[in-house]
N, C-alpha and C positions, 0 to 999 in steps of 0.2 A: 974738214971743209971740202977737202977732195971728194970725198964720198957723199958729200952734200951735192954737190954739182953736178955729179954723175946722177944721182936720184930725181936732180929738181931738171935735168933735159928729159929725163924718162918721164918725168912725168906733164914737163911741156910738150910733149909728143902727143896727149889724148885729148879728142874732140872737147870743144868749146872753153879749153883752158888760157888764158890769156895773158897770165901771169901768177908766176912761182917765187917765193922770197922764204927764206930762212930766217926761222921766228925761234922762240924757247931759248934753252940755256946756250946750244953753241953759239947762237947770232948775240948772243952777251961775250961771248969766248971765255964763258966760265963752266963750260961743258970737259964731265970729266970720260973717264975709259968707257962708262958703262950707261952715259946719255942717251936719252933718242934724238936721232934728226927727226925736228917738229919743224913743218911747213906750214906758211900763209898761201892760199892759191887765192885768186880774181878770174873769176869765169869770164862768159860771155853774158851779156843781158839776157833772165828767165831760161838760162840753159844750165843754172849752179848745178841742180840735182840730176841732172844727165850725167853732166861730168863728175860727179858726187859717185853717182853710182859706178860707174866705168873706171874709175880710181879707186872703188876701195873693191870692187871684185878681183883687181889687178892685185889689192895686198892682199887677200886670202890667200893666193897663191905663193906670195913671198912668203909666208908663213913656212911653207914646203921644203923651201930652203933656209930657214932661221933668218931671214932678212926685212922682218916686220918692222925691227925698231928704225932701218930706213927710210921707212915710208909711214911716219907718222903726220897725215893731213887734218890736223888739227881745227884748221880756222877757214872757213870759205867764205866770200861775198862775189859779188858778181860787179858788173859795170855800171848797173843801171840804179845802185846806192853802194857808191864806195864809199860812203861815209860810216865811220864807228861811232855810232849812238851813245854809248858809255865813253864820256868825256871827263876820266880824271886821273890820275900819277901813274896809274899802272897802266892802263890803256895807252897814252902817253909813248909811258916807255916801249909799251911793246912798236909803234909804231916807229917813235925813233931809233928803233936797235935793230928792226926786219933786213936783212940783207937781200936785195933780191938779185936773182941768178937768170930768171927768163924776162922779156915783156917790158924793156923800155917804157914804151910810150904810157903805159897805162898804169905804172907805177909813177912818173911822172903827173896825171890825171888824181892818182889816189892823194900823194903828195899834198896835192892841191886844196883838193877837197876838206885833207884831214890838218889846215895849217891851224887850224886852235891849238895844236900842241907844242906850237912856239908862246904861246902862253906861260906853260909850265917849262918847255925845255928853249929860251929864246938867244942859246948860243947854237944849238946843235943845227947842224946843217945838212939839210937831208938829201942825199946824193945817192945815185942809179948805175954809178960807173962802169959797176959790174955787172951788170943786166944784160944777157945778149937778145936779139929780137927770134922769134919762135916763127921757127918755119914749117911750112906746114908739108906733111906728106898727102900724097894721094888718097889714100885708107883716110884718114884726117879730115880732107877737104870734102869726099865721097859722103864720108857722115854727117857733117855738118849739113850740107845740101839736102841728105836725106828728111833731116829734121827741124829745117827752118820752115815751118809752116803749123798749123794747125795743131795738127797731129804731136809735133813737138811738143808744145806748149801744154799739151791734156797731158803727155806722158810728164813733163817735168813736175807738174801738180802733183800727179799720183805716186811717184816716187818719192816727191816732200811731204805727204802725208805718209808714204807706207814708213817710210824710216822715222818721223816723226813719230806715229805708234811701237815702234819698237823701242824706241830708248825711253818715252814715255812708261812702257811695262818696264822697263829696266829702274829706273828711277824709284817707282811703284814697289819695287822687291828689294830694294837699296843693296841693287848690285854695286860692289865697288870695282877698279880697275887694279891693277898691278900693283899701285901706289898707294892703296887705301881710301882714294878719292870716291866719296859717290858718282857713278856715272849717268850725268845728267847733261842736255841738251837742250841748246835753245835755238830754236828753228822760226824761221819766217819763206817766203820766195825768195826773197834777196840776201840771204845770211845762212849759217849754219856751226855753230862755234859753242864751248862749253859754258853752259849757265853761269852768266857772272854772281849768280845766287851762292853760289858754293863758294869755290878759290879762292875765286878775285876777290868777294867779299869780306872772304875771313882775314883774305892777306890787307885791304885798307884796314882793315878795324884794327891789323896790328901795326899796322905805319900808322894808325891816328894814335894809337896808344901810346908809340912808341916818342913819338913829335910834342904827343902834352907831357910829358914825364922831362923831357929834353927841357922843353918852356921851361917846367916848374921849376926844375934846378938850376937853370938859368937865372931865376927871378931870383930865389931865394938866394944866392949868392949874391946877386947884386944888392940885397936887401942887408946882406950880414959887408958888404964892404962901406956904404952906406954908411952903417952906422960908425 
């Protein structure tokens, strides 16, 4: 966690980032020796792929020094649809478990947005306490300024489709990642996060599987006391 907080200020530090939260297995704290720190980021409105790009040219670098698995920015949306679209146990949970480490206010904001998950989780109480507010440096402010206008907005487009075509060819060649996973990608303007086609999928079909088998022996015992 230490080494989460360190990663997630470095990486509040780059233009149009707005908030940082610790997502995956540590933010469950069942992360063992040899886990990645996986982050949740929240951009600025139509700035995601700016900051998309400017953060993951920052990890080619960590690579240099074998410090990639700290910078694993897994899941982006931005401000202007902080809402998660895929509404069911696993989405849920990942919401209720994110720790976030930068950005108050607008973790607060997402909070709000995403309250259908007191549906399924209607004890957990989802608290920021730890979140400090992101301040901004000059280098920081400089860029933003530079590309609040026009010009922004074409470059953030073409950057969502260029990286859109590449894990599209990736996909296409059923490259897999480290873990065996196909690497696939589901992209929009306002998102950027792995195809709930794949994982997420495979992991309900086994919580459905797992939940009717659970019923069945439920039932059937009560049927054999019953008699």
């Amino acid at each position: 966690l230490k080494k989460a907080e360190q990663a997630a200020a470095l990486i509040a530090a780059f233009p149009f980032v707005k908030g940082v939260a610790v997502s995956g297995s540590l933010s469950k704290k069942f992360a063992d020796e040899d886990a990645d720190i996986d982050f949740f980021i929240i951009t600025a409105s139509n700035r995601l792929w700016i900051a998309r790009t400017f953060l993951h040219i920052f990890k080619k670098v960590t690579f240099l020094f074998r410090m990639e698995d700290f910078f694993c920015m897994n899941y982006f949306i931005d401000e202007a649809e902080p809402g998660i679209l895929e509404k069911n146990i696993y989405t849920a949970t990942e919401v209720a478990t994110i720790m976030p480490i930068r950005g108050n206010d607008i973790f607060e904001m997402f909070y709000k947005v995403n309250a259908w998950t007191k549906k399924i989780f209607p004890n957990k109480y989802m608290h920021i306490s730890s979140a400090r507010e992101i301040k901004k440096t000059w280098i920081r402010s400089i860029t933003e300024k530079i590309l609040d206008n026009k010009m922004g907005n074409e470059l953030d487009t073409f950057l969502m489709k260029l990286t859109a075509r590449s894990w599209n060819s990736k996909t296409r060649n059923n490259k897999k990642n480290s873990k065996g996973i196909l690497m696939s990608m589901h992209t929009s303007k306002h998102f950027s996060k792995p195809n709930p086609a794949n994982f997420q999928k495979k992991l309900l079909q086994r919580y459905e599987k797992s939940l009717a088998e659970i019923l069945d022996q439920y039932e059937r015992s009560s049927r054999i006391k019953n008699k």
